[in-house]
N, CA, C and O atoms as CSV, one atom per row, in Angstrom:
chain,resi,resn,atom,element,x,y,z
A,1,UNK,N,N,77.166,51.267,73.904
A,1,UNK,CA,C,77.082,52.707,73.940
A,1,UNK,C,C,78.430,53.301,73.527
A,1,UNK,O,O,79.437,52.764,73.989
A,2,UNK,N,N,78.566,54.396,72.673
A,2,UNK,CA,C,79.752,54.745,71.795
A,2,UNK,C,C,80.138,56.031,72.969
A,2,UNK,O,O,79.262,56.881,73.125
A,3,UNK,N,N,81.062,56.128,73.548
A,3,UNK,CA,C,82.075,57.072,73.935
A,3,UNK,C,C,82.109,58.619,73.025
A,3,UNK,O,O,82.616,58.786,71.915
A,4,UNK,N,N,81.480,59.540,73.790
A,4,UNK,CA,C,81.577,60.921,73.396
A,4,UNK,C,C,82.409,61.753,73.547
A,4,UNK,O,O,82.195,62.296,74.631
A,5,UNK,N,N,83.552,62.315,72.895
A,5,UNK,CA,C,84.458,63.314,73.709
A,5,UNK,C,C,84.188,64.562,73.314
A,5,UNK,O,O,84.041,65.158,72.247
A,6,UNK,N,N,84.153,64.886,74.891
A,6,UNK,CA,C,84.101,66.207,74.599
A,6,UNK,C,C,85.130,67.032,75.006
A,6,UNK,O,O,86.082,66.472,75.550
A,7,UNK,N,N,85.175,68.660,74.824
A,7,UNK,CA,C,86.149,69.115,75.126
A,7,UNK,C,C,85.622,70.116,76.283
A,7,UNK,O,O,84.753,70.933,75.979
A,8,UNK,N,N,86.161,70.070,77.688
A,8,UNK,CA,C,85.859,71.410,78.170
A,8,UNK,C,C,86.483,72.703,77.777
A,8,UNK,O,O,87.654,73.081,77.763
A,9,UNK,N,N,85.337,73.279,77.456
A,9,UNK,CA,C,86.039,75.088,76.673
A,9,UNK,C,C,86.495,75.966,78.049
A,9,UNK,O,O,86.976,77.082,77.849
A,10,UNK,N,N,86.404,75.654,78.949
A,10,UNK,CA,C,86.736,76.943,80.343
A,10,UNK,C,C,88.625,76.072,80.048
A,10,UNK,O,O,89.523,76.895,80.226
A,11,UNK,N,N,88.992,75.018,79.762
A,11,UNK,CA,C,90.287,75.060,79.915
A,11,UNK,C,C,91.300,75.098,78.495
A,11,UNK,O,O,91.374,74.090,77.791
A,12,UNK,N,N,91.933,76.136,78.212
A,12,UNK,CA,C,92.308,75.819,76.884
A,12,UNK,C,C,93.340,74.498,76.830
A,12,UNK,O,O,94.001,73.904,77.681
A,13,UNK,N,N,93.151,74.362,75.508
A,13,UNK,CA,C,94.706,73.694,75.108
A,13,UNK,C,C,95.893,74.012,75.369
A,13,UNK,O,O,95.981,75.151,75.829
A,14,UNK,N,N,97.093,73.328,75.235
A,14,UNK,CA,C,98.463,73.429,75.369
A,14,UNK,C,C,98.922,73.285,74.293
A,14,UNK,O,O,98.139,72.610,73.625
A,15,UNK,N,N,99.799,73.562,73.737
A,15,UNK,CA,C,101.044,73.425,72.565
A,15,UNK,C,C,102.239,73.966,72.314
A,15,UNK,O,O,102.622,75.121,72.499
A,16,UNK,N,N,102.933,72.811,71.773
A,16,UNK,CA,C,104.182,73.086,71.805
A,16,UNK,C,C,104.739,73.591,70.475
A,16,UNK,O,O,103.920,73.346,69.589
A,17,UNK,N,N,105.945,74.272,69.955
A,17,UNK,CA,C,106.099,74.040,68.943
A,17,UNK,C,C,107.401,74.554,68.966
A,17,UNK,O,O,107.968,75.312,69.753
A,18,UNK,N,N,107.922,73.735,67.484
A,18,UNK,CA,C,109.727,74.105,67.006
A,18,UNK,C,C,109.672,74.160,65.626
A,18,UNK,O,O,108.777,73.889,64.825
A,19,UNK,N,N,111.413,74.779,65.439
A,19,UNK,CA,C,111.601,75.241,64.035
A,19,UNK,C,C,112.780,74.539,64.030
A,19,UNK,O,O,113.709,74.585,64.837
A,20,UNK,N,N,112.617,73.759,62.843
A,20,UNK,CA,C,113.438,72.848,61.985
A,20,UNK,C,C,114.638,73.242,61.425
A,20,UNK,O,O,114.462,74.306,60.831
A,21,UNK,N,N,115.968,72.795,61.339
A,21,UNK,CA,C,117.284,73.134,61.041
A,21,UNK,C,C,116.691,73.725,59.859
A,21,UNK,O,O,117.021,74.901,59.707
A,22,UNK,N,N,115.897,73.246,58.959
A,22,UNK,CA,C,115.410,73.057,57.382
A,22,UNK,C,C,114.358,74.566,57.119
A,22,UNK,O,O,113.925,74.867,56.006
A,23,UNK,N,N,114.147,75.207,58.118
A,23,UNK,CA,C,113.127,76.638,58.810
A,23,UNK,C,C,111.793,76.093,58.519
A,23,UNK,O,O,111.116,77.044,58.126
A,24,UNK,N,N,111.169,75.135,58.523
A,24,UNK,CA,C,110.168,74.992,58.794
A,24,UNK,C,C,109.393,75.068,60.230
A,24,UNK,O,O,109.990,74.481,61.132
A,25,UNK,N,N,108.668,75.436,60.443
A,25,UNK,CA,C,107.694,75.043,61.733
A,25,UNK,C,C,106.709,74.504,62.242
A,25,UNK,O,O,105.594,74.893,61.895
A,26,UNK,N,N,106.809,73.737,62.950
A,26,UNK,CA,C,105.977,72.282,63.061
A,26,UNK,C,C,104.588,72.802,64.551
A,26,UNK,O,O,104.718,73.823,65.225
A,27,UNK,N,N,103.903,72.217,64.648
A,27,UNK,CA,C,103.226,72.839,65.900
A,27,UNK,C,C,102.868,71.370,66.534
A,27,UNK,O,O,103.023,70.332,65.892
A,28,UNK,N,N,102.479,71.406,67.586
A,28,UNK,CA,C,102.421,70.100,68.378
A,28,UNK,C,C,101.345,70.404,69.589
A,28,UNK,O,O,101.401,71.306,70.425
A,29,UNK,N,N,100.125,69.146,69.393
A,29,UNK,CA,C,99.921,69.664,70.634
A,29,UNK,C,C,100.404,69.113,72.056
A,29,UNK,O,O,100.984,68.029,72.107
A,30,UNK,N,N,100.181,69.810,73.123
A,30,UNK,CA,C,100.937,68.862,74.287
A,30,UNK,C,C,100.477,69.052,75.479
A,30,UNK,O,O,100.302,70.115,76.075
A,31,UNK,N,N,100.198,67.506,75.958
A,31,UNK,CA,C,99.522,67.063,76.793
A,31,UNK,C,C,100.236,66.902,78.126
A,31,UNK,O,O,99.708,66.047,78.837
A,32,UNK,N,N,101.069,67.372,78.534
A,32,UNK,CA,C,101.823,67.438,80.039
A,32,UNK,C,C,102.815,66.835,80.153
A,32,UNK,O,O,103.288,66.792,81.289
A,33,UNK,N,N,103.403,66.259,79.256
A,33,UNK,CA,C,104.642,64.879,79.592
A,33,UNK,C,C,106.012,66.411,79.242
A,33,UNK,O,O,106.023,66.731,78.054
A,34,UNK,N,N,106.748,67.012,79.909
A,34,UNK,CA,C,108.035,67.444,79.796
A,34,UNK,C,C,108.910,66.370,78.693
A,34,UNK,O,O,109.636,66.743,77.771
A,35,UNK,N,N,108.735,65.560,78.917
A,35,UNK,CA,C,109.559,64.970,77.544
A,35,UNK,C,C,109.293,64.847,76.536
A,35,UNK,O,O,109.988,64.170,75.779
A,36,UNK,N,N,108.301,65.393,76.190
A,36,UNK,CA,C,108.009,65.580,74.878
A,36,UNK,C,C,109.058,67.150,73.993
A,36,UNK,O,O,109.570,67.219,72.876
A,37,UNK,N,N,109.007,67.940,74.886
A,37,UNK,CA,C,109.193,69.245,74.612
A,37,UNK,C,C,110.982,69.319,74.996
A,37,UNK,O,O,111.687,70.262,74.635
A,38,UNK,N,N,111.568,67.948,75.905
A,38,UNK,CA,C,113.160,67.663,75.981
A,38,UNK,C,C,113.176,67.379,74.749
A,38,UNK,O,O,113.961,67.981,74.016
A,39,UNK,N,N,112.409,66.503,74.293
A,39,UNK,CA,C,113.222,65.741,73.011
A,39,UNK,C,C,113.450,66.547,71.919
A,39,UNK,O,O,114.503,66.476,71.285
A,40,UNK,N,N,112.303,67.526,71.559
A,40,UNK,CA,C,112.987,68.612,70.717
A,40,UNK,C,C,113.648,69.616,70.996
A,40,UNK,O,O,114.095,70.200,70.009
A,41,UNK,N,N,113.956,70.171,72.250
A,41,UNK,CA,C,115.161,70.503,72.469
A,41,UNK,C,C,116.337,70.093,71.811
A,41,UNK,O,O,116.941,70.679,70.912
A,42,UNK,N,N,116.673,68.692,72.526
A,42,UNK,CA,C,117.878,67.817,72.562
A,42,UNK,C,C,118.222,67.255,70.768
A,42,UNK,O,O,119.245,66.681,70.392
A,43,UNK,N,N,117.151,67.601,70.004
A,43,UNK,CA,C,116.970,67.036,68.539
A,43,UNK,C,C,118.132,67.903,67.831
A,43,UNK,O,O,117.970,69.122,67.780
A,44,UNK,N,N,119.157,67.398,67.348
A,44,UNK,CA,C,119.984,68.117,66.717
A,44,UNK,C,C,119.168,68.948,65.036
A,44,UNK,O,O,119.555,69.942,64.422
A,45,UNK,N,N,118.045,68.079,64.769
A,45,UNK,CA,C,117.517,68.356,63.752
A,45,UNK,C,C,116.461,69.377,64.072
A,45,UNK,O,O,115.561,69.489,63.240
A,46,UNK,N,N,116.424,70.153,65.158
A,46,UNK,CA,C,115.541,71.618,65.893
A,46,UNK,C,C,116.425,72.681,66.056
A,46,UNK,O,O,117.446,72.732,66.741
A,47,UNK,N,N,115.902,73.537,65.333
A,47,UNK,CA,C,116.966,75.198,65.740
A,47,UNK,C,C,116.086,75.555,66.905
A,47,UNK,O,O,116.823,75.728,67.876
A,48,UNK,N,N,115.178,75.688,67.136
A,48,UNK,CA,C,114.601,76.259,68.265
A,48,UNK,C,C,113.381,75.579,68.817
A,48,UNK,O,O,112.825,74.771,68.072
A,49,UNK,N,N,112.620,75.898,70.649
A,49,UNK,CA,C,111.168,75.101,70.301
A,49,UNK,C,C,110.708,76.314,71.491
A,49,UNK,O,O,111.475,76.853,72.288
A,50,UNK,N,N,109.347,76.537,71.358
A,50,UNK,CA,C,108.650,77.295,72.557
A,50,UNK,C,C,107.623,76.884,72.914
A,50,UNK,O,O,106.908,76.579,71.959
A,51,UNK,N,N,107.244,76.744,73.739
A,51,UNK,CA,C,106.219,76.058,74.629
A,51,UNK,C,C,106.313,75.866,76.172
A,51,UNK,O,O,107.210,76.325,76.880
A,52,UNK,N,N,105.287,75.143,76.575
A,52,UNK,CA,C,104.018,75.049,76.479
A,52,UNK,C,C,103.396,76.695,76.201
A,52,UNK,O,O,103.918,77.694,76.695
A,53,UNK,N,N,102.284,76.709,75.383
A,53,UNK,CA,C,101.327,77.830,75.428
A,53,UNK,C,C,100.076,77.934,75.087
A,53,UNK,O,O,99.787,77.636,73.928
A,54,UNK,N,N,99.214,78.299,75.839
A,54,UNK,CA,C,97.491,78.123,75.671
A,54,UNK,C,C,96.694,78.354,74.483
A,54,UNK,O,O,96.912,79.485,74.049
A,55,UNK,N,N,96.029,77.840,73.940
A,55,UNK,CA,C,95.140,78.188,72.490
A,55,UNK,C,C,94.210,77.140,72.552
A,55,UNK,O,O,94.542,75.985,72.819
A,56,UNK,N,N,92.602,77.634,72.222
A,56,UNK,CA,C,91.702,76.487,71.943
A,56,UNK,C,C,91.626,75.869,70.625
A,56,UNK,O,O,91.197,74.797,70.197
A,57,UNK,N,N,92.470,77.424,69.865
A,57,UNK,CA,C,91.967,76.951,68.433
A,57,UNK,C,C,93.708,77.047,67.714
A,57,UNK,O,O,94.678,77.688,68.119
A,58,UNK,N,N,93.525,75.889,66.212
A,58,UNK,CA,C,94.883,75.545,65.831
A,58,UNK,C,C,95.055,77.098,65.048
A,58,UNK,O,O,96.258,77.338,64.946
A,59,UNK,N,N,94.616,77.676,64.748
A,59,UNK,CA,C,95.358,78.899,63.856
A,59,UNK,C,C,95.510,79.806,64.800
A,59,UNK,O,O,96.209,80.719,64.360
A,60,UNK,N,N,95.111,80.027,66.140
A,60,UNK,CA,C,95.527,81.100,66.624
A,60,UNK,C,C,96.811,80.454,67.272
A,60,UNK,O,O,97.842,81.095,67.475
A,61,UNK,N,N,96.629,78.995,67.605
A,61,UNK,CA,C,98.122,78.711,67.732
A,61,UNK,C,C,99.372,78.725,67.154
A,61,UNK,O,O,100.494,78.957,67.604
A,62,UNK,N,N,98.812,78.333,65.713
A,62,UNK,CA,C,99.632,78.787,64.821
A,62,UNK,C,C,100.395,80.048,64.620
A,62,UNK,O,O,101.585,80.106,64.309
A,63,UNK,N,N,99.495,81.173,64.852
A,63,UNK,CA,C,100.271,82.243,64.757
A,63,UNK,C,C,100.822,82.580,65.908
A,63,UNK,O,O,101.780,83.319,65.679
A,64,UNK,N,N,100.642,82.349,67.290
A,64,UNK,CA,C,101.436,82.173,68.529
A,64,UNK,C,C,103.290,81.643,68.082
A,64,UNK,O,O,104.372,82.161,68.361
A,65,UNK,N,N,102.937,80.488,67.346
A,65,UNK,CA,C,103.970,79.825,67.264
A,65,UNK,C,C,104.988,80.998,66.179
A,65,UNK,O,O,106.117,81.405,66.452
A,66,UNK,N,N,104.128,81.357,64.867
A,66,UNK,CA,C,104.835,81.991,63.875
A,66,UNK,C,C,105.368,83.528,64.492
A,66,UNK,O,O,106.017,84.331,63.821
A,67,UNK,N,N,104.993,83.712,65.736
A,67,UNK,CA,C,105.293,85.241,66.773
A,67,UNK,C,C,106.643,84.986,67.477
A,67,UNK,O,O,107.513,85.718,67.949
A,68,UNK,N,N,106.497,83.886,67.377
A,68,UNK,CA,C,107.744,83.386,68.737
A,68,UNK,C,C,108.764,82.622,68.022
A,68,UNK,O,O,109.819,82.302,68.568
A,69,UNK,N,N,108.434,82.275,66.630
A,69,UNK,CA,C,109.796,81.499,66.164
A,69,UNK,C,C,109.719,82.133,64.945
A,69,UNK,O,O,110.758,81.809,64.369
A,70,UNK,N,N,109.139,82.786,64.292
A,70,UNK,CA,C,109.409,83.515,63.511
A,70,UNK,C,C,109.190,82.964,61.809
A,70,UNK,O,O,109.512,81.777,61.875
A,71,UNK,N,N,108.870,83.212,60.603
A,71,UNK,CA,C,108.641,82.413,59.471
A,71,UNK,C,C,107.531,82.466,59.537
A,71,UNK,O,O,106.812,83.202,60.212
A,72,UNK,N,N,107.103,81.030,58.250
A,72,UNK,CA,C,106.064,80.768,57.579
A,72,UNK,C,C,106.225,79.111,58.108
A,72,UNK,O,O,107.242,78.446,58.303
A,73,UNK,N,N,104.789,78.764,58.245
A,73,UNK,CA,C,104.631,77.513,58.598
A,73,UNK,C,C,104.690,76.720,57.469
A,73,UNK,O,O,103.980,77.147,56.559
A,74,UNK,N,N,105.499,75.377,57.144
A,74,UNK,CA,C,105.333,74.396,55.829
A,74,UNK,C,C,106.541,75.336,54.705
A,74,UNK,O,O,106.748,74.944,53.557
């Protein structure tokens, strides 16, 4: 029997995201570990990161992210 995943919709997603010395902006999603979201901190190669923040869907995260760090994604 093959394993179904599903997603519950009553809880959104999490994500993280940062902007690259280079101004790009990367989005991430993130699953509860705080060290995920140290390490780009601590990344000399990150100008900035904000997170955690709720979204079910990737483009409204996206533009969450492009509100708060500012730019064009890619």
């Amino acid at each position: 029997m093959a394993y179904k995943m599903t997603q519950d919709r009553s809880k959104k997603l999490e994500w993280y995201a940062y902007k690259h010395i280079n101004g790009t902006l990367h989005l991430r999603r993130y699953f509860g570990d705080p060290l995920d979201i140290r390490e780009a901190k601590d990344s000399p190669f990150v100008r900035a990161v904000t997170g955690p923040f709720e979204s079910n869907k990737r483009n409204e995260a996206e533009d969450i992210m492009k509100a708060r760090l500012g730019g064009q994604n890619g």
